[in-house]
KOLGU-889673 format. One record per residue: x, y, z of N, C-alpha, C in turn. Coordinates in steps of 0.02 Angstrom, whole numbers, plus 32768, in hexadecimal, padded with zeros to 4 digits. Example, Ala and Ser with C-alpha at 12.3 -4.5 7.8 and 13.67 -1.06 7.14 Angstrom:
# KOLGU-889673
82947EE4818682677F1F818682947F5B8186
82827F90816282AC7FCB816582858002818A
***
This chain:
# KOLGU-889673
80297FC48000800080008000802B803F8000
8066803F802E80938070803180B080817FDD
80C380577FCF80FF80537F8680B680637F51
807180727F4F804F807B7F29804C80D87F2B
803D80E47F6A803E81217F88807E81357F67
80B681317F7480EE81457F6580EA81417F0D
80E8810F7EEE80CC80FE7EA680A781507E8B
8076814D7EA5802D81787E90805B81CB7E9B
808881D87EC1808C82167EEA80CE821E7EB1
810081E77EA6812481F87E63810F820A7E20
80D481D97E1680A281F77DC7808D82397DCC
806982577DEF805C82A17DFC809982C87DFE
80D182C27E0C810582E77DF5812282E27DBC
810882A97D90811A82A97D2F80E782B27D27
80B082AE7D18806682BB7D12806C830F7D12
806583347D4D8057837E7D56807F83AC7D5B
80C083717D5980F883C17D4D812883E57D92
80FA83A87DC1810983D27E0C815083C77E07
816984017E2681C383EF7E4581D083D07E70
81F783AA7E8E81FB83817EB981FE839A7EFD
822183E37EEE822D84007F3581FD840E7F50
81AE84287F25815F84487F368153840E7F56
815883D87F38812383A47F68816D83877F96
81A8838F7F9981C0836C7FDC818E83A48011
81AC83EC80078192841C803181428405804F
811583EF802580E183CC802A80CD83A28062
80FA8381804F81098333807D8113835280CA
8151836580AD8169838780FF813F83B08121
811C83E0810880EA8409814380A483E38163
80A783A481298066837281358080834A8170
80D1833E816E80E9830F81AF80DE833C81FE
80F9837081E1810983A3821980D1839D824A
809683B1821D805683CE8247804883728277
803B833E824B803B82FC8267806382E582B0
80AB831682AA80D582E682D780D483128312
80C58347830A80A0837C8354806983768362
803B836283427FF1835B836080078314838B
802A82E58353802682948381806582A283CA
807D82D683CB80B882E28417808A8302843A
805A8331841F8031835884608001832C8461
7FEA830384457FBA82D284527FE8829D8495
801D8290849E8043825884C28059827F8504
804B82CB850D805382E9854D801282E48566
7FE682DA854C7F9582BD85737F78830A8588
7F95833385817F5A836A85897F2E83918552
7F558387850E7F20838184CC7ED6836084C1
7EB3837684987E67836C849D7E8283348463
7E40830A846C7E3F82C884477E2F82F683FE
7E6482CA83C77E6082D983777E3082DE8366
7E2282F683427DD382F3830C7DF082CA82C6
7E3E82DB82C77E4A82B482817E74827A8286
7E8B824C825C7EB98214825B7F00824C825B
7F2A822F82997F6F825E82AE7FA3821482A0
7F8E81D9828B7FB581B482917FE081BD824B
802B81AA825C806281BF8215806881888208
8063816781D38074811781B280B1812B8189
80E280EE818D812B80FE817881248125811B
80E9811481098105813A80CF80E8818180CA
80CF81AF80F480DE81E38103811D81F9811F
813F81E2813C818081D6817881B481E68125
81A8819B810B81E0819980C481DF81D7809C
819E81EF809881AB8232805081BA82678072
81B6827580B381D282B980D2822982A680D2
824582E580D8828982E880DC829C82DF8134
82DB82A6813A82DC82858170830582C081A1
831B82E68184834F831E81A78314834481BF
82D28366818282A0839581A5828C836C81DA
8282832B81E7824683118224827E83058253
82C182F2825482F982F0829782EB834582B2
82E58371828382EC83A8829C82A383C282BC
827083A3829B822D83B182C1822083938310
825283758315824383388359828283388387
82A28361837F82E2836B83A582C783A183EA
82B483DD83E2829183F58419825D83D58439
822C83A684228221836D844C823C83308489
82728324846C82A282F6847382BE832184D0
82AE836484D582C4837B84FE829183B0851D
8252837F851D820F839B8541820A838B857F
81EA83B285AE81E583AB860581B683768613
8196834E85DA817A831D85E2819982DC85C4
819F82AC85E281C1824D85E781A6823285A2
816182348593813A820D857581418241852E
8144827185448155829C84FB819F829284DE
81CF82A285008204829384FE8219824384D3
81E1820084F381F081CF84DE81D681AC849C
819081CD8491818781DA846081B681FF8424
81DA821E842481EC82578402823B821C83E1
825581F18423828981C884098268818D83EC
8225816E83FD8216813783DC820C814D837C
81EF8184836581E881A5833A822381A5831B
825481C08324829B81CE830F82C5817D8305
82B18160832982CF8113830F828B810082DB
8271810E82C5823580EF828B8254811A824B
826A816D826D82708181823382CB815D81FD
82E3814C823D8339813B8234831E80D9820F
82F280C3822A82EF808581E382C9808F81B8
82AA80C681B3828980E1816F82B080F68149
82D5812281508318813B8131835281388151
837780D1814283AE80C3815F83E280DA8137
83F78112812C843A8148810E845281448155
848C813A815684DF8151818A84C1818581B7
84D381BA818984CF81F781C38486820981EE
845581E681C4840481EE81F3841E81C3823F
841B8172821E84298155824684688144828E
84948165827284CF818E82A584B481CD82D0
848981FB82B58474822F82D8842582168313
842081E1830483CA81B5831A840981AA834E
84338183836184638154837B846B819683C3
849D81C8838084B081FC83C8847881FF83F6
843C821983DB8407823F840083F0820F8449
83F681D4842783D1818A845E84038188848E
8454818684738487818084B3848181B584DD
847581FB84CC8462822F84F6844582318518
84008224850583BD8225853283D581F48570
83EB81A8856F84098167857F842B818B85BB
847581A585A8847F81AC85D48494820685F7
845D822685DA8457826D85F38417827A862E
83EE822F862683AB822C8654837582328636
8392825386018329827685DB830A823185D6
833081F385AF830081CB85B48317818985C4
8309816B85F5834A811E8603831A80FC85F1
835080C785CE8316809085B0832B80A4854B
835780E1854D835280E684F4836C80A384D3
83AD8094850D83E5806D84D983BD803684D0
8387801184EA83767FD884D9836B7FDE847D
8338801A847683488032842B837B8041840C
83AF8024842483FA803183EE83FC7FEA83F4
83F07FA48406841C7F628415841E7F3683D5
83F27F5583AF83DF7F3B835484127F718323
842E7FA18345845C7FC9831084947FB2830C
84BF7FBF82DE85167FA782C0852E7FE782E4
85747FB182DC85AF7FEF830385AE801B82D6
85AC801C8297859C8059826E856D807F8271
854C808F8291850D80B682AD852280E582E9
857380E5830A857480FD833B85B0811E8314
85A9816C831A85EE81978307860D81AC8348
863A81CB8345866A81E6836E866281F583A6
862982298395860E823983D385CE820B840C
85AE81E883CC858681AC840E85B8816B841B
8600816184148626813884378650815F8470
86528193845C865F81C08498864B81C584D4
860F81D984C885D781DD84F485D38186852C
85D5815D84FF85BF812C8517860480FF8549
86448117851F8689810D854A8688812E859D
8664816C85A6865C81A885CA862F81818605
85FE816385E985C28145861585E88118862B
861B80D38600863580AB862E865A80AE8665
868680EC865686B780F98671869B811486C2
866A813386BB8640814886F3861881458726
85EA80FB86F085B180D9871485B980B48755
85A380BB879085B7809E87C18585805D87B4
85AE8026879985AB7FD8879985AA7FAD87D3
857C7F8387DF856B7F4F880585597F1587EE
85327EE8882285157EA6880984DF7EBE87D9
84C57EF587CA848E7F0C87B1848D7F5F8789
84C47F6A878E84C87FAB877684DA7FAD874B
84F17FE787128513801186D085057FD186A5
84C57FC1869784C27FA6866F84CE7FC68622
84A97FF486058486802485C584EC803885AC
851A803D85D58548804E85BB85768011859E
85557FCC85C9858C7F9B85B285527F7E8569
852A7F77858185067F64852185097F978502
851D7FC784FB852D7FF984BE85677FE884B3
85907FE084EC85E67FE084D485F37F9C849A
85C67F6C84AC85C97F33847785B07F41844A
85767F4F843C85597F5583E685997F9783D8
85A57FD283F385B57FF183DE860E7FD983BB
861F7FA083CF865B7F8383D486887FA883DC
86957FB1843186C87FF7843C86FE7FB7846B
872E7F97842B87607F74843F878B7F828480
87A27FD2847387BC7FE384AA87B37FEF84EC
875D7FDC84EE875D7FCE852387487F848554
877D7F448522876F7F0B853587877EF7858D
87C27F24858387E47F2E85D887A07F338600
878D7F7385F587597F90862E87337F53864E
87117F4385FA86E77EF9861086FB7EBD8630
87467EC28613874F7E70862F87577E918692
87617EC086A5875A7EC186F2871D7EB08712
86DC7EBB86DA86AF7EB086FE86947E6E86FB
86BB7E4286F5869B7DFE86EB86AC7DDB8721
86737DA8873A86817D6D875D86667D2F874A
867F7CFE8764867F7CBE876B86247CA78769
86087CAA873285BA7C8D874985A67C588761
85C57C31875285BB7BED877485CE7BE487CA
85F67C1287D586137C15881B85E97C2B8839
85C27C6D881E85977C928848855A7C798848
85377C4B881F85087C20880F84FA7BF38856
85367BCF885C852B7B9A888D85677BAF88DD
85617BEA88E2857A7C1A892885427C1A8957
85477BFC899485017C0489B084FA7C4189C1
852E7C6889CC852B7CA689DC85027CD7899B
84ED7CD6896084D37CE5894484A87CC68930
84797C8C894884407C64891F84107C87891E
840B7CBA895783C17CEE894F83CD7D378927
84157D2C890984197D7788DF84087D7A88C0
84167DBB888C84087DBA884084177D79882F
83FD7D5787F2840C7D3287C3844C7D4887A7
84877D38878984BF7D36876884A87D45871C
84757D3686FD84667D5D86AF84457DAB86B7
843B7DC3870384187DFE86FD84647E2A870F
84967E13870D84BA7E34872D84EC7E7286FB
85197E98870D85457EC286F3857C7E9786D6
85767E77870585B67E3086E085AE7E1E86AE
85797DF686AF854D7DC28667855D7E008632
85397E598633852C7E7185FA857A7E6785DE
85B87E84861B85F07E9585E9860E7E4685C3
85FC7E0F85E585FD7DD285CC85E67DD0859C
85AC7DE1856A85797DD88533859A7E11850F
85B67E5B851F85D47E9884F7860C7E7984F8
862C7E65851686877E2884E6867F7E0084C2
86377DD484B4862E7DA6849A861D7DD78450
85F17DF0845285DE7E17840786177E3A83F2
863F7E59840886827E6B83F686A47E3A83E0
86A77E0983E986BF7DBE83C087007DA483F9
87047DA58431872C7D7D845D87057D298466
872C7D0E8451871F7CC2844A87087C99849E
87417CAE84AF87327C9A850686EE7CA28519
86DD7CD4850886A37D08852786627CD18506
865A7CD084CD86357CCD8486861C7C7584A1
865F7C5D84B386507C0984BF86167C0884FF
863D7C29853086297C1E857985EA7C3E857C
85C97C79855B858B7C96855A85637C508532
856A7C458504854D7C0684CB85317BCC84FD
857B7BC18524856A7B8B8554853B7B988583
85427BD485A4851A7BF385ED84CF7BF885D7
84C07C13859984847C208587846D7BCF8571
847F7BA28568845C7B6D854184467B478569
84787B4685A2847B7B0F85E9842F7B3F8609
84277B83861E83E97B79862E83BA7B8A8612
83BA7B7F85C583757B7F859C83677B3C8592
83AE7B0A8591837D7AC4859183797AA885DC
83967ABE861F838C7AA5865883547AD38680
834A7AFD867783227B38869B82FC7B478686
82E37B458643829D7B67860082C47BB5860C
82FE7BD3860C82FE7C1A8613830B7C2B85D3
82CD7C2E859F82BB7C39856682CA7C958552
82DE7C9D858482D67CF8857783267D08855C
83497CD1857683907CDB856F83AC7CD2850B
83827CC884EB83787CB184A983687CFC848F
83637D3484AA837C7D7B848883BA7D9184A0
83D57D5884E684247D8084D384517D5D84AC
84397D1B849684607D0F845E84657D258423
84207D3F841284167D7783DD844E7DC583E1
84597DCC841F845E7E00842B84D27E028417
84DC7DC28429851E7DAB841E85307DB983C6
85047DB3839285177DA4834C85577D8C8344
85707D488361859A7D3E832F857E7CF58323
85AA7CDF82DD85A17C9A82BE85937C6882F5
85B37C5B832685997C188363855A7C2B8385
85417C6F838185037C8B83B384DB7C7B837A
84DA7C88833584A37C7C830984967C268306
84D27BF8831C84CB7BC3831684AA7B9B833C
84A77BB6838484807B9883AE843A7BB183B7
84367BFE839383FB7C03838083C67BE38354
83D07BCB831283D77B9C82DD83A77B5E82FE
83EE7B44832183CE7B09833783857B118379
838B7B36839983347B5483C883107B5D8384
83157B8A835882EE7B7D832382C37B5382FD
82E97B2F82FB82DC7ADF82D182C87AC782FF
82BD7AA6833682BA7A96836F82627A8E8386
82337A6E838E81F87A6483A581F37A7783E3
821E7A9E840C82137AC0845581DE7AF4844E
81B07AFD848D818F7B25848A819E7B5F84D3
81A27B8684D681827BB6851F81577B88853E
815D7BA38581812F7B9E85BF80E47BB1859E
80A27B9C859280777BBD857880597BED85BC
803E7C2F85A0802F7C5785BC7FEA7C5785E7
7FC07C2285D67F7B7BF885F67F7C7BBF85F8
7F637B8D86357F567B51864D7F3B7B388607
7F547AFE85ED7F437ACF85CC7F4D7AE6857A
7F5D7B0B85767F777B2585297FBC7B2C8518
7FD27B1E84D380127B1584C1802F7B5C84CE
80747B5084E7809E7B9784EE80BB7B918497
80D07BDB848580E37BFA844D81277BC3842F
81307BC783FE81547B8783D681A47BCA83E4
81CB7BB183EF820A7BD083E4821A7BE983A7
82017BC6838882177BF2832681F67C2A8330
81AB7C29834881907C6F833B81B47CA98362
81C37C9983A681F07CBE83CB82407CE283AB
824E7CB1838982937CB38379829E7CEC8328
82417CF1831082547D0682D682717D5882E5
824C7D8182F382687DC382F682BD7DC1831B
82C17D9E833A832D7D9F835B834A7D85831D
832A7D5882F083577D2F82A483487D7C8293
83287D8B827A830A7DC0824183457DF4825D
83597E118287837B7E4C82AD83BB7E368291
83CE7DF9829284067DE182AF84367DE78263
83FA7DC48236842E7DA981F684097DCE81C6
84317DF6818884307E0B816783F07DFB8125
84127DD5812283D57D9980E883A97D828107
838A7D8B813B83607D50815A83177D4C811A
82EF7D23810E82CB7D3280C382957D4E80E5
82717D5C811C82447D6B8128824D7DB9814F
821D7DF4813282257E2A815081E07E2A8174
81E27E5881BD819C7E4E81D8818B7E9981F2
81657E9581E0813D7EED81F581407ED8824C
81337F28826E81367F2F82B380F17F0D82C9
80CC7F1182B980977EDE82DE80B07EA882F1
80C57E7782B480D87E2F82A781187E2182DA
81437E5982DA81897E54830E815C7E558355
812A7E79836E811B7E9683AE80FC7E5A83B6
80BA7E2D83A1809D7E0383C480AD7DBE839A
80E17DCC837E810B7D8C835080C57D548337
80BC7D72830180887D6582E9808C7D608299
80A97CFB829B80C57CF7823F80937CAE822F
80927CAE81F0807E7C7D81DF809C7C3681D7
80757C0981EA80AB7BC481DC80DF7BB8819A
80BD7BE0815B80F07BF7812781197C1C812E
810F7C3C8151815D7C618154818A7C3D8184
815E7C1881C8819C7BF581EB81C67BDB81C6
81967B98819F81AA7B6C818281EE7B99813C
81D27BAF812082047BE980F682447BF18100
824E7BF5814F82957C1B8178829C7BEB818A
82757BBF81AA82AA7B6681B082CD7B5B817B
82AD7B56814882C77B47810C82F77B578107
83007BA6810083377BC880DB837B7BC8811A
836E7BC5815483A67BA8818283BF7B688199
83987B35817283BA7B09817383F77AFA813A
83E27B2F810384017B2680BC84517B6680D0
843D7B838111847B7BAE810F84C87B92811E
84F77BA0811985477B98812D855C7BCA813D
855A7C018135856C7C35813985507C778146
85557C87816185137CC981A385377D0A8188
85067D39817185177D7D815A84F57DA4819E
851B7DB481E285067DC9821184FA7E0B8209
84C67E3E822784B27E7B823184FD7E84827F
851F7EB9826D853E7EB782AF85687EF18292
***
């Protein structure tokens, strides 16, 4: 429907003559008015619409991606949370609508800021799907600054050690390797049986940010840690931080949960829990380049595919050797 719209909106500019710049200008004051009504609509003291305020990506696509970063940047730094968070969820829709370098480097800065300036904690989870090429100078900066700073615990500075991995900031493999311990030790310490868990910890993240950086040590022993309690424990949740690792042995043991007839815990008495393929499709899809199946945000949010497409991506991963990783 989008690519028809887009279709129809190119014929009218050979058709009538229009210049391209009249109807970008077009586009853009049509986004403008949309993406302030839908931010003062998300501070909750606006009167309910009379009109449709919702932006579907191919309004998003024909506006110019620099005018709408620049329409949503004084947002981004509103006295309201929900405006504010809105304003970054927007700005990452507009950065995979128009994945160009410098959009998506400038989407990157804005999220590490907010991350770790306070406006909004909770951004970087929206960076953990971006390439180290998505982070320039200044958001590895920023994010070196946070490690270097964050007062770390069994539970703390997390947001700086998963950036430091996707962002692959080698130099700071030292930092990480201080913060690691022994999981298995602390696992079965009676002195810790009622603590945190050892995968919620500061440890585990910089363990999983050495591993995506490609340290082998790291890469094995996470592979191992995560498998031992997804097949001894059902800790099925641990199957996005192998996603989260991208390299060739993390896609491999992913692969195989894939293929695999395991299901989840079901969520009601006496009904089947969710098949692991369906779970697994949006972390494959993130993960690998080629994956053959693309899925709109609905389909990612309540993972919602058809047995053809499972069957599709079984297919086409059992036929793989060689993994073109997103990383």
């Amino acid at each position: 429907m989008e690519n028809r719209i887009v279709y129809i909106t190119l014929s009218l500019v050979i058709l009538l003559g229009l210049p391209v710049e009249v109807l970008l200008a077009e586009a853009n004051s049509d986004i403008a008015a949309l993406l302030r009504a839908q931010l003062e609509q998300a501070r909750g003291s606006a009167p309910e619409p009379t009109v449709d305020i919702r932006i579907t990506d191919a309004k998003l696509r024909a506006a110019d991606p620099q005018h709408l970063l620049g329409i949503l940047a004084p947002y981004e730094k509103d006295s309201e949370w929900s405006v504010r968070h809105m304003a970054h969820l927007i700005i990452v829709r507009v950065a995979n609508i128009h994945p160009i370098t410098q959009i998506r480097q400038e989407v990157a800065r804005r999220l590490v800021e907010a991350e770790f300036n306070g406006t909004d904690r909770g951004t970087h989870k929206l960076l953990l799907n971006y390439t180290a090429n998505d982070f320039n100078g200044q958001s590895k900066a920023l994010i070196r600054k946070a490690l270097a700073q964050a007062n770390i615990g069994r539970v703390g500075g997390h947001a700086s050690i998963w950036l430091c991995g996707v962002a692959n900031l080698q130099d700071q493999l030292p930092r990480l390797n201080e913060l690691l311990m022994d999981e298995v030790a602390y696992r079965t310490d009676r002195k810790t049986r009622h603590s945190t868990k050892w995968y919620y910890s500061s440890a585990w993240a910089a363990r999983l940010a050495r591993a995506r950086m490609g340290i082998k040590q790291d890469i094995e022993r996470c592979i191992a840690l995560i498998e031992e309690e997804i097949d001894g424990n059902k800790q099925w949740r641990l199957l996005d931080r192998l996603g989260y690792i991208r390299q060739p042995e993390a896609i491999e043991s992913l692969k195989g949960y894939f293929l695999s007839n395991l299901r989840l815990p079901p969520t009601n008495p006496g009904m089947e829990g969710e098949a692991y393929s369906h779970y697994l499709m949006p972390i494959l899809e993130d993960s690998l380049l080629n994956w053959p199946v693309r899925s709109t945000p609905i389909q990612r949010s309540a993972r919602v595919y058809s047995e053809e497409e499972i069957q599709l991506c079984k297919e086409w991963i059992s036929e793989q050797t060689r993994w073109q990783i997103r990383r």
